[in-house]
C-alpha positions as a Markdown table, in Angstrom:
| # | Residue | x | y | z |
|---|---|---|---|---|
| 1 | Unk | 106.0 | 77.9 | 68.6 |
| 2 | Unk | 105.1 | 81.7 | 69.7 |
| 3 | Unk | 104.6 | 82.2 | 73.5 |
| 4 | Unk | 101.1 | 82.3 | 73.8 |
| 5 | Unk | 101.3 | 78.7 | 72.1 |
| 6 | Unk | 103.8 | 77.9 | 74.3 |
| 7 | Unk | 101.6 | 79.0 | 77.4 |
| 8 | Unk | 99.1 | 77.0 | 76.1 |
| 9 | Unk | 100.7 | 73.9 | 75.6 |
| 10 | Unk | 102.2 | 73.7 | 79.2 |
| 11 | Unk | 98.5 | 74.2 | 80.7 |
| 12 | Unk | 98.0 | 70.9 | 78.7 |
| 13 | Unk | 100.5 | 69.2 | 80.4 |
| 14 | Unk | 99.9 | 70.4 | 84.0 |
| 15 | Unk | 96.2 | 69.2 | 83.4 |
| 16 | Unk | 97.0 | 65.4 | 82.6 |
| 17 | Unk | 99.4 | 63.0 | 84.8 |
| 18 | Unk | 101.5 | 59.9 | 83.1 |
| 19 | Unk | 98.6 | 58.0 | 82.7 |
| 20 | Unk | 96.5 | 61.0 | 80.7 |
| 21 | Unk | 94.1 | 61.6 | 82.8 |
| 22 | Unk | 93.0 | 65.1 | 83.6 |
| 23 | Unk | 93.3 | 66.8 | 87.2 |
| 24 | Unk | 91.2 | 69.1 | 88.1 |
| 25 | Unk | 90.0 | 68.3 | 91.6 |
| 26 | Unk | 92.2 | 69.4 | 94.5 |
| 27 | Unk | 91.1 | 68.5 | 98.2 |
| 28 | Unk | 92.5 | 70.8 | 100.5 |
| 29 | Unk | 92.5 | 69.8 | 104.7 |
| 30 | Unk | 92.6 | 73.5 | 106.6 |
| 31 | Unk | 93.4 | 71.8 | 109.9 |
| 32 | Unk | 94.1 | 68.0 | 111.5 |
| 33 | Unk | 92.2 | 69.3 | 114.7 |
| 34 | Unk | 88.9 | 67.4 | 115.3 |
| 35 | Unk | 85.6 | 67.7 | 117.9 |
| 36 | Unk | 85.2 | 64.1 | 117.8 |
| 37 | Unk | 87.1 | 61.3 | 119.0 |
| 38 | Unk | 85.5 | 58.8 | 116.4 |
| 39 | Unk | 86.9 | 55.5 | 116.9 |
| 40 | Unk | 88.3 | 54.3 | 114.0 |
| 41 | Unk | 90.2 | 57.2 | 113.1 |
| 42 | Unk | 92.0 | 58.5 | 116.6 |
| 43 | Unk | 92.1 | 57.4 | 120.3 |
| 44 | Unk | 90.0 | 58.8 | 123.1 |
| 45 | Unk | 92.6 | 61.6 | 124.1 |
| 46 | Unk | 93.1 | 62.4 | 120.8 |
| 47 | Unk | 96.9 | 63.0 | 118.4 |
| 48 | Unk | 99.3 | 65.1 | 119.0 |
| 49 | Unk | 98.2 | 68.4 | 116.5 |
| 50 | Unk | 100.1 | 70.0 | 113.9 |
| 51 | Unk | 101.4 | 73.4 | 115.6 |
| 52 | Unk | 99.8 | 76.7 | 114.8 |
| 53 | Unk | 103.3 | 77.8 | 112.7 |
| 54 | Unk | 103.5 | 74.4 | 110.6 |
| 55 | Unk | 99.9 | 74.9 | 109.3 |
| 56 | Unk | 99.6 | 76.6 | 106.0 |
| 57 | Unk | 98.1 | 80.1 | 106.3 |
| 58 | Unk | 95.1 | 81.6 | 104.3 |
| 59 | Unk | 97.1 | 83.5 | 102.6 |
| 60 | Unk | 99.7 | 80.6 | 101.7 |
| 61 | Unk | 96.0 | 78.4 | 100.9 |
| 62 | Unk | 94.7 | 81.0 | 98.7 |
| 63 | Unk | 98.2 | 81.5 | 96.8 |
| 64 | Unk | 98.2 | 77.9 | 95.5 |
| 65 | Unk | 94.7 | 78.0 | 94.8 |
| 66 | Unk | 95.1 | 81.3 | 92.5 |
| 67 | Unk | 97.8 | 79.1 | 90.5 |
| 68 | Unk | 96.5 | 75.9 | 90.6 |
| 69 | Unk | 93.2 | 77.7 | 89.2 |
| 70 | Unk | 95.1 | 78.9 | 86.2 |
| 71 | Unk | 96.3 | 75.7 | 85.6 |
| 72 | Unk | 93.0 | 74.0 | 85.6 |
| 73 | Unk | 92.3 | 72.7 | 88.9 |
| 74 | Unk | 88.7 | 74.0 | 88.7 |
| 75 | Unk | 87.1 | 71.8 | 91.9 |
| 76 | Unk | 88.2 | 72.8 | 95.4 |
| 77 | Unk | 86.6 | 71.3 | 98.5 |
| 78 | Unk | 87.7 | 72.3 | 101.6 |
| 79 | Unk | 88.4 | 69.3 | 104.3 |
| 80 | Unk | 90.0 | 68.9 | 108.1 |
| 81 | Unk | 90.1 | 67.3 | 110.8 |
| 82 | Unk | 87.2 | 69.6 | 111.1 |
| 83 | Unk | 87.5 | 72.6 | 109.3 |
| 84 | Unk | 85.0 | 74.7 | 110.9 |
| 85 | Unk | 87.0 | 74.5 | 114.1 |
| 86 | Unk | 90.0 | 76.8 | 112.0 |
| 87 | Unk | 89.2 | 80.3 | 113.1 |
| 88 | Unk | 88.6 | 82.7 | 110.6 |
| 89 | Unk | 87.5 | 79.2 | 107.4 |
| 90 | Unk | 84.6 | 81.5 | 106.8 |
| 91 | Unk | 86.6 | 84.3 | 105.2 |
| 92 | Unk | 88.9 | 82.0 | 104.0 |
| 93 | Unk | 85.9 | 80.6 | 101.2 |
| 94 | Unk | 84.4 | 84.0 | 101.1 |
| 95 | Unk | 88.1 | 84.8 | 99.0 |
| 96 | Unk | 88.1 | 81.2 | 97.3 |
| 97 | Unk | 84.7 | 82.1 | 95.7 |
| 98 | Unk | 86.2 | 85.0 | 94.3 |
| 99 | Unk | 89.1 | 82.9 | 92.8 |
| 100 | Unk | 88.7 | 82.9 | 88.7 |
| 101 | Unk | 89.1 | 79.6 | 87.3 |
| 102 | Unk | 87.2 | 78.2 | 91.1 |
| 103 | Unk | 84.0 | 76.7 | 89.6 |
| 104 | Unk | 83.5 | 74.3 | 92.3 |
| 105 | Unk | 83.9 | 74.9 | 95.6 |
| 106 | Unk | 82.8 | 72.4 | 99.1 |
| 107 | Unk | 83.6 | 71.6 | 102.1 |
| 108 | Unk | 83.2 | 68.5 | 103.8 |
| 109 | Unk | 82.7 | 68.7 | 107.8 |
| 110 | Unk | 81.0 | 66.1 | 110.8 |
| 111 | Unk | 78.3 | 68.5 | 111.1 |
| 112 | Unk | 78.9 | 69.4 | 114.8 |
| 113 | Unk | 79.5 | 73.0 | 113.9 |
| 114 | Unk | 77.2 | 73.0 | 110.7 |
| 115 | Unk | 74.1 | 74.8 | 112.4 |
| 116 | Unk | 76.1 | 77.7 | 113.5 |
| 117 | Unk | 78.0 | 77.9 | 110.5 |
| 118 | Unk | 75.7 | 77.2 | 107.7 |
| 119 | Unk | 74.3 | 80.7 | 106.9 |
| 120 | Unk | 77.4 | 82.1 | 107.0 |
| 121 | Unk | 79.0 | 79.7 | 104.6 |
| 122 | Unk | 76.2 | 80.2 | 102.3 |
| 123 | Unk | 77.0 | 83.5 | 102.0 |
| 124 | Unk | 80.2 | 83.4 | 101.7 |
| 125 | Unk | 79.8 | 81.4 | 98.4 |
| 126 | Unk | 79.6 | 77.5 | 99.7 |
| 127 | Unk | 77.3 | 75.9 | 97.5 |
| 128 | Unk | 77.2 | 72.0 | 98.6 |
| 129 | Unk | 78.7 | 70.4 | 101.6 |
| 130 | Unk | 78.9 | 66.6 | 102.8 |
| 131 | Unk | 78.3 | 65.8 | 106.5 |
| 132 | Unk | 80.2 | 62.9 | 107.4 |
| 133 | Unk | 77.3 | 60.7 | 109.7 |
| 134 | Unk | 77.8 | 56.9 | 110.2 |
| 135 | Unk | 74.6 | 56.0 | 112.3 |
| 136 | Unk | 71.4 | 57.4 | 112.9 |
| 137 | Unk | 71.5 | 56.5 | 116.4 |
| 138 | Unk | 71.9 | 59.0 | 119.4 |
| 139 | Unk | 73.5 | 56.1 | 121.4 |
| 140 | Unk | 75.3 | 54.6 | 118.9 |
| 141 | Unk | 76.8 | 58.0 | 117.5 |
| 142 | Unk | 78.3 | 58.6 | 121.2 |
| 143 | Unk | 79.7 | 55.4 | 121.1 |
| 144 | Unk | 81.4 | 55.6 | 117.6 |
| 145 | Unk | 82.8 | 59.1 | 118.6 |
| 146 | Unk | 82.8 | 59.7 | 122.0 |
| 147 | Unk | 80.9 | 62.2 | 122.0 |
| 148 | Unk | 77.3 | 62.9 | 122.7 |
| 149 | Unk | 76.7 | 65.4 | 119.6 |
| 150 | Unk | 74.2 | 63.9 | 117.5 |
| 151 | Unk | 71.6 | 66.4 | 118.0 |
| 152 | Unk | 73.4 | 69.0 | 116.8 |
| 153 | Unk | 75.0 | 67.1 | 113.7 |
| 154 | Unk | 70.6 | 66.4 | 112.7 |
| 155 | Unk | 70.5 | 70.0 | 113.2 |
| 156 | Unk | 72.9 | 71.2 | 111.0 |
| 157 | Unk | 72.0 | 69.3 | 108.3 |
| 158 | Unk | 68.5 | 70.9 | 108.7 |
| 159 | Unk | 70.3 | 74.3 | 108.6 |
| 160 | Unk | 72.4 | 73.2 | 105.4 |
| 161 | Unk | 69.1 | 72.4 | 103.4 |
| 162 | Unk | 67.1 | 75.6 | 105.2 |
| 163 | Unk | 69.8 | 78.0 | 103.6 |
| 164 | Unk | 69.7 | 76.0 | 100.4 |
| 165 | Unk | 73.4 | 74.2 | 100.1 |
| 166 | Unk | 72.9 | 71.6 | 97.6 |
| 167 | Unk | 73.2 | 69.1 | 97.4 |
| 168 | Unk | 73.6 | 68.1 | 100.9 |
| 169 | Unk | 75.4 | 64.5 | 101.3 |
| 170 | Unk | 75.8 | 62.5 | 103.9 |
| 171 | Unk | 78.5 | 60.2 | 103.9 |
| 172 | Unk | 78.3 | 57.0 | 105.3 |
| 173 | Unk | 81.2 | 54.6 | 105.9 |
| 174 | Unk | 79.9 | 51.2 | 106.2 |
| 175 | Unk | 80.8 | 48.5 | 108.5 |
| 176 | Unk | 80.0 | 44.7 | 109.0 |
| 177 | Unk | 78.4 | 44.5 | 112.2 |
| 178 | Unk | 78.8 | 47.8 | 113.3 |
| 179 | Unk | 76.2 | 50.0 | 111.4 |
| 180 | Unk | 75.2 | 47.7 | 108.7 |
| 181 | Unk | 71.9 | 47.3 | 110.0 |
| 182 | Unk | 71.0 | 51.1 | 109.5 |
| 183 | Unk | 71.4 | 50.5 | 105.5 |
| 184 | Unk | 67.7 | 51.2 | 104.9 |
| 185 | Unk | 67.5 | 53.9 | 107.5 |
| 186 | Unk | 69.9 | 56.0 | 105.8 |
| 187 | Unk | 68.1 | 54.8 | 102.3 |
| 188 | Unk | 64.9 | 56.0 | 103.4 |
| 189 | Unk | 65.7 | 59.7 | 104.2 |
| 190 | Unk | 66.3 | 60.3 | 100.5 |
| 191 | Unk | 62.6 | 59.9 | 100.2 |
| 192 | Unk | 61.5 | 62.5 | 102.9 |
| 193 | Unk | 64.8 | 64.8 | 102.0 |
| 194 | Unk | 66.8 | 66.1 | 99.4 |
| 195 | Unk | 69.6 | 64.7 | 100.5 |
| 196 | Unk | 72.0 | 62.4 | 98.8 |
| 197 | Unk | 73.4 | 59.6 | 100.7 |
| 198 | Unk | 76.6 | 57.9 | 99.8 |
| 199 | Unk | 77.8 | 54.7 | 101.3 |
| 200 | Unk | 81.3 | 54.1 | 101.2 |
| 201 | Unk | 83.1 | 51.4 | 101.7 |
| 202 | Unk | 85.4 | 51.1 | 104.9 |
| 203 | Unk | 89.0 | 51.9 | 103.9 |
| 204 | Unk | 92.7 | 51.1 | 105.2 |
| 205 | Unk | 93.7 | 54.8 | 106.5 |
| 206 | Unk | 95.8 | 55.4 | 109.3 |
| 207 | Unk | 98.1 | 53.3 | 111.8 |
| 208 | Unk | 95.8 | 53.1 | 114.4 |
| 209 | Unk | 93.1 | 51.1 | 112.0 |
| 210 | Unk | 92.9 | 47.3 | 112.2 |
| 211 | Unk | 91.3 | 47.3 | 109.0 |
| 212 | Unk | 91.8 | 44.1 | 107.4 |
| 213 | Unk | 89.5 | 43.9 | 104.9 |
| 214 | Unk | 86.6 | 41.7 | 106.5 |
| 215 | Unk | 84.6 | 45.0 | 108.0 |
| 216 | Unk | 83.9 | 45.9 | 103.7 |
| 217 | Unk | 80.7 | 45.3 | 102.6 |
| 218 | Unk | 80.2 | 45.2 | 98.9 |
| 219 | Unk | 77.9 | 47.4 | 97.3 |
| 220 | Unk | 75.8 | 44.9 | 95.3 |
| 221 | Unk | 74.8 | 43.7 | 98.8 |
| 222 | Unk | 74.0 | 47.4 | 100.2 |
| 223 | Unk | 71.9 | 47.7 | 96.8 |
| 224 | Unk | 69.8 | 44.6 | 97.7 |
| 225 | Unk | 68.7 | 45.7 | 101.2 |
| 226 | Unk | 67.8 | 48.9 | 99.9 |
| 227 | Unk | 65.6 | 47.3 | 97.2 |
| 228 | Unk | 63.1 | 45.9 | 99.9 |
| 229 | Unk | 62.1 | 49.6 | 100.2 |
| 230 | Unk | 62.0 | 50.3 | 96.3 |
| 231 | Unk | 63.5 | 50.1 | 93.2 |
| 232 | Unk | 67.1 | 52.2 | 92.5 |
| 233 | Unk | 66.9 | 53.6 | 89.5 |
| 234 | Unk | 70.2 | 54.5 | 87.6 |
| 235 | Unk | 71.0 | 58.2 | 87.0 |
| 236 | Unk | 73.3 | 58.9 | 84.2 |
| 237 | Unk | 76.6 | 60.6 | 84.6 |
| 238 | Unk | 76.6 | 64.4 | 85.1 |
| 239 | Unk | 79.2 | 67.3 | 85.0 |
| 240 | Unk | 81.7 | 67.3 | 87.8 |
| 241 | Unk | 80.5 | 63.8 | 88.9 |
| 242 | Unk | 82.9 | 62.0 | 91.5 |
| 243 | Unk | 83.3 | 58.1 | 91.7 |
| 244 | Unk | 79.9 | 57.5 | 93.3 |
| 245 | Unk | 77.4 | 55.1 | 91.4 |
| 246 | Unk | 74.0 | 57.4 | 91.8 |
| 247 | Unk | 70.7 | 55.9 | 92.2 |
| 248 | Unk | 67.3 | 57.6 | 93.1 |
| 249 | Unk | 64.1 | 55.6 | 94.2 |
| 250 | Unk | 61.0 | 56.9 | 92.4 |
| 251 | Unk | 59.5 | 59.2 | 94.0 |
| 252 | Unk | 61.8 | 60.0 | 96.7 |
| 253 | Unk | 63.5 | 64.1 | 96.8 |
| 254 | Unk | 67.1 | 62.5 | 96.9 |
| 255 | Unk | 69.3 | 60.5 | 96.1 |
| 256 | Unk | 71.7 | 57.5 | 97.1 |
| 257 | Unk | 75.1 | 57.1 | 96.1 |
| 258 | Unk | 78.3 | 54.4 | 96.3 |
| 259 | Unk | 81.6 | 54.8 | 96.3 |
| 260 | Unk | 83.8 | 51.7 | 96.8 |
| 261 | Unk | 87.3 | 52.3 | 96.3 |
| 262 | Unk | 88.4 | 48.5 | 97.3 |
| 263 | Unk | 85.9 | 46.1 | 95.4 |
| 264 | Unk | 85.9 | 48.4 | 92.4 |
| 265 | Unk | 88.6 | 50.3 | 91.7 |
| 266 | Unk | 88.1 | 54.0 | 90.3 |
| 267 | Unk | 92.3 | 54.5 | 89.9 |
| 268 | Unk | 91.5 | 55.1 | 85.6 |
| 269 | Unk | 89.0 | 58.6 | 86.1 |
| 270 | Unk | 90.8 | 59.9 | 89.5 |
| 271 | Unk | 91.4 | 63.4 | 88.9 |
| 272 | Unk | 92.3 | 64.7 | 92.1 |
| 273 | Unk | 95.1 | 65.8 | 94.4 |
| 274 | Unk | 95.4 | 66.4 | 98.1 |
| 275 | Unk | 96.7 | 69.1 | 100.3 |
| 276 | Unk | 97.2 | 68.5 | 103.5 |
| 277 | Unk | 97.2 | 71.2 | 106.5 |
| 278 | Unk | 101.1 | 71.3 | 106.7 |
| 279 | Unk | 101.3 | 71.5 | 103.5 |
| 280 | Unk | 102.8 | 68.5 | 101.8 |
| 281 | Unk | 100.7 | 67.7 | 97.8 |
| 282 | Unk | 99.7 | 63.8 | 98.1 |
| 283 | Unk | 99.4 | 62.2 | 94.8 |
| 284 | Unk | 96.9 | 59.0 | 96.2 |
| 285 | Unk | 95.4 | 58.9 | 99.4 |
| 286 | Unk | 96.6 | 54.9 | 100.0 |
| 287 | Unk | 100.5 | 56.2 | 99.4 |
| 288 | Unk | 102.5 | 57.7 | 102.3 |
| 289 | Unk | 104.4 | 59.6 | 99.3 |
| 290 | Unk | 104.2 | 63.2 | 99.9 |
| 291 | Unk | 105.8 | 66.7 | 97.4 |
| 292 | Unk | 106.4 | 69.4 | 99.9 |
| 293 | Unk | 104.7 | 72.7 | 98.9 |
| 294 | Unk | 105.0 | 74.8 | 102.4 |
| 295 | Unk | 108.6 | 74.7 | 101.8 |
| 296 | Unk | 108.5 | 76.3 | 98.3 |
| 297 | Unk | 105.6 | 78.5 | 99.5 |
| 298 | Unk | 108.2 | 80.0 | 102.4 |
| 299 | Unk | 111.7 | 79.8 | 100.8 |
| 300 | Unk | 110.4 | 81.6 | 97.6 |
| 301 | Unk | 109.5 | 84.8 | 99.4 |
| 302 | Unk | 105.7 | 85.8 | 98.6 |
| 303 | Unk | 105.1 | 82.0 | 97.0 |
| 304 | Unk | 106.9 | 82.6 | 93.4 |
| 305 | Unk | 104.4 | 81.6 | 91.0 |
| 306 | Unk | 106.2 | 79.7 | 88.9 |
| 307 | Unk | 107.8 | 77.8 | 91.4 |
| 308 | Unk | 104.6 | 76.7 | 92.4 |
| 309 | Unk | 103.6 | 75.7 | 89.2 |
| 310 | Unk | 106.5 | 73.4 | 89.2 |
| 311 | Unk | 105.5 | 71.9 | 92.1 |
| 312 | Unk | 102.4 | 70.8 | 90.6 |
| 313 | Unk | 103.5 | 69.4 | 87.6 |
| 314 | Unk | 106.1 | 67.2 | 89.9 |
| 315 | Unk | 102.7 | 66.3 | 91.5 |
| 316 | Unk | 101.0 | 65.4 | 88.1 |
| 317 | Unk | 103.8 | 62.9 | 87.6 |
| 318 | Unk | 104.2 | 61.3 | 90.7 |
| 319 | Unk | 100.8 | 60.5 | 90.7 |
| 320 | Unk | 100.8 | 56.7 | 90.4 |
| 321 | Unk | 98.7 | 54.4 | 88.1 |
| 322 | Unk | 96.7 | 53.4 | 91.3 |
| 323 | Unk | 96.8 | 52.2 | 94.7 |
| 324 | Unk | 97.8 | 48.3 | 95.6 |
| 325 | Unk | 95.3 | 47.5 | 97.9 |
| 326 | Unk | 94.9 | 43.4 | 97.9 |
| 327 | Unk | 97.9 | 43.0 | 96.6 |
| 328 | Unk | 101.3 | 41.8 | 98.6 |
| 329 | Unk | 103.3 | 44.8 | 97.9 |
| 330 | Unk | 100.4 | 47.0 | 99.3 |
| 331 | Unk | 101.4 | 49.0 | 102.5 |
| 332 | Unk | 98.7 | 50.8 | 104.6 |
| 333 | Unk | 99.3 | 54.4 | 104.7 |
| 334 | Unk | 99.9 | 55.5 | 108.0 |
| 335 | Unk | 99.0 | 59.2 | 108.3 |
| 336 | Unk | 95.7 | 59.2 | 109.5 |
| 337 | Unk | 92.4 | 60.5 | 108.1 |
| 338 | Unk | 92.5 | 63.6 | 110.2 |
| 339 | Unk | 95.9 | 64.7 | 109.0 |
| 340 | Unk | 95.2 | 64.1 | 105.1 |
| 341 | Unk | 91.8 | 65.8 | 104.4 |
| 342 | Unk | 88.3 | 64.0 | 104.4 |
């Protein structure tokens, strides 16, 4: 086999894990640090952060995502904590953009920051972005993150559509009895907007979550509510879809999505890996089982290519068949949301 064969042939094999699926989706967390205190996710004071020297740099971020881009991770989304409060995540896109091989690139954020930040972001070369936004409610929204920031979350969602990010999602983790009864508010701004609205279902993350599995509410019955307003109409799979089950209503300028990792498992198309800030490569976001990449990144002078590359391809077969949740041997994952990536 010549060398250029030879080349070729390993790309193969970093793109597909044990199970022969292919990877192309890496999820990268820029920071743990958060503006809101939400409650399921952190206490009122807040976690002891990640310090400033254990965080990967930009130039450690961009190094992995130049090899990982010759490899064939195409789709980067950027996550935190809350990455717009990392100085300088602006410039850090503006040189992901520029990235060959990057055809994909988000970022996921709570929106606090969004109005400031959208125009630049835009520019920079951000294309789509999801707000996380679990209630339409002023009141309630200060209660779920102790904060009284909703007005400016509404607002930067306005900004993200005014400068032409699409598509804009908002994310919506839903809850029995907590926000279950804003369903068909959240349904009906896809007919006034062109946003896309994806309910998810509520998740086991993090040591300081009671989940226990009675707060999930199924799709099929989120589906019926939102049939009182109109009928949800199928759309048919589309390049760099994710695991969400998309619907429009006729008529309406978006679109509603839903993702529900527990009552149906998406384990057989995930193509993704996470990064988290201190840079550790997590194979499944419901395993504690981490491959450290800093480490490689620091002890290899300048981040030796190839050395990363082997990395990844540790990464590609650690990644397990899929998670155990409802099962006996399953064990919540205790890092929590802020410190793995959104």
């Amino acid at each position: 086999m010549g060398s250029s064969a030879l080349k070729n042939f390993r790309i193969m094999k970093l793109l597909l894990d044990d199970y022969y699926r292919k990877i192309n989706y890496l999820r990268l967390s820029v920071t743990d640090r958060c503006n809101l205190r939400c409650r399921y996710c952190m206490p009122e004071e807040g976690v002891e952060s990640i310090k400033h020297r254990d965080l990967l740099t930009y130039e450690e971020i961009r190094k992995v995502i130049e090899v990982f881009a010759r490899n064939g991770i195409s789709k980067i989304r950027l996550t935190g904590g809350e990455p717009l409060v990392r100085k300088g995540v602006v410039d850090l896109i503006k040189g992901i953009a520029r990235i060959e091989g990057v055809t994909d690139l988000s970022l996921t954020t709570n929106g606090v920051l969004l109005k400031e930040y959208a125009g630049a972001l835009a520019e920079a070369g951000l294309r789509r972005i999801n707000v996380s936004l679990d209630t339409l409610q002023p009141d309630r929204f200060a209660y779920i993150t102790r904060r009284d920031r909703f007005k400016e979350v509404w607002a930067g969602i306005e900004e993200a559509l005014r400068h032409r990010l699409s598509p804009v999602k908002v994310n919506v983790v839903v809850m029995k009895g907590f926000n279950d009864d804003e369903i068909r508010d959240f349904a009906r701004l896809s007919l006034t907007y062109p946003l896309h609205i994806r309910f998810i279902e509520f998740m086991p993350l993090g040591k300081g979550s009671d989940w226990d599995g009675k707060e999930i509410i199924p799709p099929s019955q989120i589906m019926e509510e939102i049939r009182e307003i109109g009928e949800l109409i199928p759309i048919g799979p589309q390049a760099n879809d994710g695991p969400a089950k998309r619907y429009y209503i006729k008529g309406s300028k978006g679109e509603i999505g839903f993702i529900s990792p527990i009552s149906s498992h998406f384990c057989e198309q995930c193509n993704r890996l996470r990064l988290t800030p201190d840079g550790k490569i997590r194979t499944c976001l419901f395993s504690d089982a981490e491959i450290d990449l800093k480490g490689v990144l620091r002890t290899s002078g300048d981040g030796d290519d190839e050395k990363v590359e082997e990395v990844l391809y540790r990464a590609l077969q650690a990644k397990p068949e899929g998670h155990r949740i409802g099962d006996r041997r399953f064990k919540k994952c205790q890092r929590g949301m802020h410190a793995i990536g959104g």
